[in-house]
C-alpha beads as a LAMMPS data file, in Angstrom:
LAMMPS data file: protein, C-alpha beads

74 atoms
73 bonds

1 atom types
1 bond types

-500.0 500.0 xlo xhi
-500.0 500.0 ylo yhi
-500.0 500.0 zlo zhi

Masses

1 110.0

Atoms # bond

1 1 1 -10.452 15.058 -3.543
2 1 1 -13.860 14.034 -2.125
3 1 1 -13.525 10.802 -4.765
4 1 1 -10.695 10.379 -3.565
5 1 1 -11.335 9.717 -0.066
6 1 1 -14.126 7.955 -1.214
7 1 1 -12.811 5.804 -2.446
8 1 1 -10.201 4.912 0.072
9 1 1 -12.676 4.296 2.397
10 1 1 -13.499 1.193 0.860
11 1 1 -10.144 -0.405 0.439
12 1 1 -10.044 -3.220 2.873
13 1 1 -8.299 -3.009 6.630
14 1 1 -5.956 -6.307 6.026
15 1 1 -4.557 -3.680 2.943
16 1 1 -4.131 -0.972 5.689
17 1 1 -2.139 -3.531 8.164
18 1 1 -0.364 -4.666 5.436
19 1 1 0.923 -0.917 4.198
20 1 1 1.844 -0.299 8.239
21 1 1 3.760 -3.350 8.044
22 1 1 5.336 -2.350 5.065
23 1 1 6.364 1.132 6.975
24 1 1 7.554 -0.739 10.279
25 1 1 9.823 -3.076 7.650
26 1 1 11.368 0.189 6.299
27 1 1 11.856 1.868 10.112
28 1 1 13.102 -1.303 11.256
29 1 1 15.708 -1.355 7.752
30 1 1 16.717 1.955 8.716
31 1 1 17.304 1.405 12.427
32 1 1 19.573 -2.130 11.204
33 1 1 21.373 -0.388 8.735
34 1 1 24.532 -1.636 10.026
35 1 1 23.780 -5.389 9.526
36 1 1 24.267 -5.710 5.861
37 1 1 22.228 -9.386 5.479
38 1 1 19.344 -8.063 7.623
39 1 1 19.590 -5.051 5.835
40 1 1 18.891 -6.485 2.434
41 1 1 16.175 -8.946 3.239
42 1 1 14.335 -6.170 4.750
43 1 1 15.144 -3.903 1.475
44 1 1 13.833 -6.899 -0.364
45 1 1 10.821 -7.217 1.811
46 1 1 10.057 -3.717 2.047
47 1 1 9.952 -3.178 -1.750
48 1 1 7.628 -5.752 -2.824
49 1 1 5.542 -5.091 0.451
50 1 1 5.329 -1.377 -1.210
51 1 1 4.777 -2.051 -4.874
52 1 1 2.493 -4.657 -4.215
53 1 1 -0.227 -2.652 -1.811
54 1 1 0.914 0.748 -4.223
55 1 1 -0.672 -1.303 -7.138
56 1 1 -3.391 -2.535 -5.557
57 1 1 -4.542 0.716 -3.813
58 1 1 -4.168 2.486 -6.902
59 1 1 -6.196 -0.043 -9.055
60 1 1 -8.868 0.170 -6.554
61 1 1 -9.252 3.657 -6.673
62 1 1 -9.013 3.910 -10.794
63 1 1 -11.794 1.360 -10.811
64 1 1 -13.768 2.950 -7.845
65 1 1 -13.228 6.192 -10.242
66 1 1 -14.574 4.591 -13.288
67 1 1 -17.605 3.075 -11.874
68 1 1 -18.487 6.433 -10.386
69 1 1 -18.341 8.084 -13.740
70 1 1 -20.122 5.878 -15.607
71 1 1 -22.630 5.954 -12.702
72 1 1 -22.413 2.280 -11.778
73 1 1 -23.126 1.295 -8.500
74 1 1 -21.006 -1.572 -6.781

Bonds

1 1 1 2
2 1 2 3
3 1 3 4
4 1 4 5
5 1 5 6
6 1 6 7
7 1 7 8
8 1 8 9
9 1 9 10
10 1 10 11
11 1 11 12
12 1 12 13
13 1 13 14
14 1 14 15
15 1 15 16
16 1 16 17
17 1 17 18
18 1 18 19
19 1 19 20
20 1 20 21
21 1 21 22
22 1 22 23
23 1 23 24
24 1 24 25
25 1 25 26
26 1 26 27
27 1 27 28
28 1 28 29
29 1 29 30
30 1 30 31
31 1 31 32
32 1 32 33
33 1 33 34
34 1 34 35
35 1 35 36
36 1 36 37
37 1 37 38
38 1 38 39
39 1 39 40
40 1 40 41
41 1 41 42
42 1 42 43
43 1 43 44
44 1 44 45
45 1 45 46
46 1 46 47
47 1 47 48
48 1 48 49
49 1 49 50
50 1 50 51
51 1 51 52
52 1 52 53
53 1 53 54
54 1 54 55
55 1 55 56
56 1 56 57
57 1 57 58
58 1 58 59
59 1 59 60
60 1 60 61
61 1 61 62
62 1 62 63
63 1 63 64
64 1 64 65
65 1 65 66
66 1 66 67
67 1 67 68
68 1 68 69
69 1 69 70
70 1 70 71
71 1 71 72
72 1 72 73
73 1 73 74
């Protein structure tokens, strides 16, 4: 866990503002629900906002985790 955090700590704050904006999108979705257009761009929105910053935060942290292993320093 403590490489873990680790290496979360280094992923930059525009990533962190980006995966908040990513959670407003899907409160905002839910709270629209009614509005079926609205509802799908956000859907739309929301998704790629999520896979995109998923991907990224997760390739940060594999590569954090393999430099740490092989004892590289960044």
């Amino acid at each position: 866990m403590h490489d873990l955090a680790s290496g979360l700590s280094i992923i930059p704050d525009e990533l962190w503002h980006l995966l908040h904006l990513a959670i407003w999108c899907c409160a905002v979705r839910n709270l629209l629900s009614d509005y079926t257009w609205v509802n799908r761009w956000l859907r739309r929105v929301c998704l790629a906002l999520m896979l995109w910053l998923g991907s990224t935060v997760l390739l940060v942290v594999i590569i954090l985790n393999v430099h740490s292993q092989m004892g590289w320093t960044l």
